[in-house]
C-alpha positions as CSV (number, residue, x, y, z in Angstrom):
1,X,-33.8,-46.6,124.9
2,X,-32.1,-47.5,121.4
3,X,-30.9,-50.7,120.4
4,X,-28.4,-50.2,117.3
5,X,-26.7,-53.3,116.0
6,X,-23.3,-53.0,113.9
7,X,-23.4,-54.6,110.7
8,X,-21.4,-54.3,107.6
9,X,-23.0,-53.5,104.0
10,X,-23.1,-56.2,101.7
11,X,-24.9,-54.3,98.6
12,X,-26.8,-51.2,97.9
13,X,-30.1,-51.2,96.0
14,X,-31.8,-47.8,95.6
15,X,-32.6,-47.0,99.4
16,X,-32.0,-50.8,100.5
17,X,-28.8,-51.9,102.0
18,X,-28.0,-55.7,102.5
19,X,-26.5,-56.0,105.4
20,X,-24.4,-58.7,107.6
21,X,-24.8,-59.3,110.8
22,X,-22.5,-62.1,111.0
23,X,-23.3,-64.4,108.2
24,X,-27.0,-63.4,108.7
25,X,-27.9,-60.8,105.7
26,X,-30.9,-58.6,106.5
27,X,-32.8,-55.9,104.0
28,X,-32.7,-52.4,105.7
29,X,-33.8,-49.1,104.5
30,X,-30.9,-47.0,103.8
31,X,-32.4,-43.6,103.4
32,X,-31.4,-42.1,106.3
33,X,-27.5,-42.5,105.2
34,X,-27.7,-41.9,102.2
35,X,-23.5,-42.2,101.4
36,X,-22.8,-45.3,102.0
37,X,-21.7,-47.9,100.2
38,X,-20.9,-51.7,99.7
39,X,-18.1,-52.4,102.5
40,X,-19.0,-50.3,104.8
41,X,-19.7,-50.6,108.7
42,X,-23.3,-49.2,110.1
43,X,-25.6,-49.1,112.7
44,X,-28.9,-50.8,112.3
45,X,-31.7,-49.8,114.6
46,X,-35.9,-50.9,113.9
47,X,-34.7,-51.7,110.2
48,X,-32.8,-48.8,109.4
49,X,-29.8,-47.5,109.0
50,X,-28.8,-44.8,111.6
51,X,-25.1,-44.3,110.9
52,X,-22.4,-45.1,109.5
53,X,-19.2,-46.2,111.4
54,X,-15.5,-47.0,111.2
55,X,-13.8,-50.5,111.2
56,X,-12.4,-50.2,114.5
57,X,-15.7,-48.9,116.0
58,X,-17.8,-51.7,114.4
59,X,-14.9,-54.2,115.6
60,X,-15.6,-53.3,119.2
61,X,-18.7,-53.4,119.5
62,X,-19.4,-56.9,117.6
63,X,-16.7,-57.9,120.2
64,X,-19.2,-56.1,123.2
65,X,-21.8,-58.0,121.4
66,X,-20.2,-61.3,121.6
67,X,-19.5,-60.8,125.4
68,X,-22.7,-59.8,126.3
69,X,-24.6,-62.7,124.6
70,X,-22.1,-65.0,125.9
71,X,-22.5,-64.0,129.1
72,X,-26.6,-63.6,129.1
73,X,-26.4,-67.6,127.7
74,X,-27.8,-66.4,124.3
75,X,-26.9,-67.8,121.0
76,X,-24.5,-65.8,119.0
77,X,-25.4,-63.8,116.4
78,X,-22.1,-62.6,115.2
């Protein structure tokens, strides 16, 4: 099973992407995509970027995120 997390890209440097996951900015290797750039919304699985993926996708998901963690008791992360 894959866990991917949405985050949006903060900055770019070389084949490292900041990243936020919701106020929390995390270094992730960003070979993998390699056109993407500062603004846009990604998945983030085992420290790397997987793909790249529209406002409206990332906005749904942080939402499932929310819910889910809500739910489980968890402290937010987004």
């Amino acid at each position: 099973m894959c866990l991917g997390i949405p985050a949006k890209v903060v900055k770019i440097e070389d084949d490292v992407a900041i990243v936020n996951y919701g106020g929390v900015l995390r270094k992730v290797d960003a070979l993998l995509v390699p056109d993407i750039k500062e603004g846009d919304f990604v998945i983030v699985h085992a420290g790397a970027i997987i793909a790249k993926i529209n406002e409206k996708e990332a906005k749904e998901l942080i939402s499932a995120w929310q819910i889910m963690l809500r739910e489980s008791k968890l402290e937010t992360f987004f």
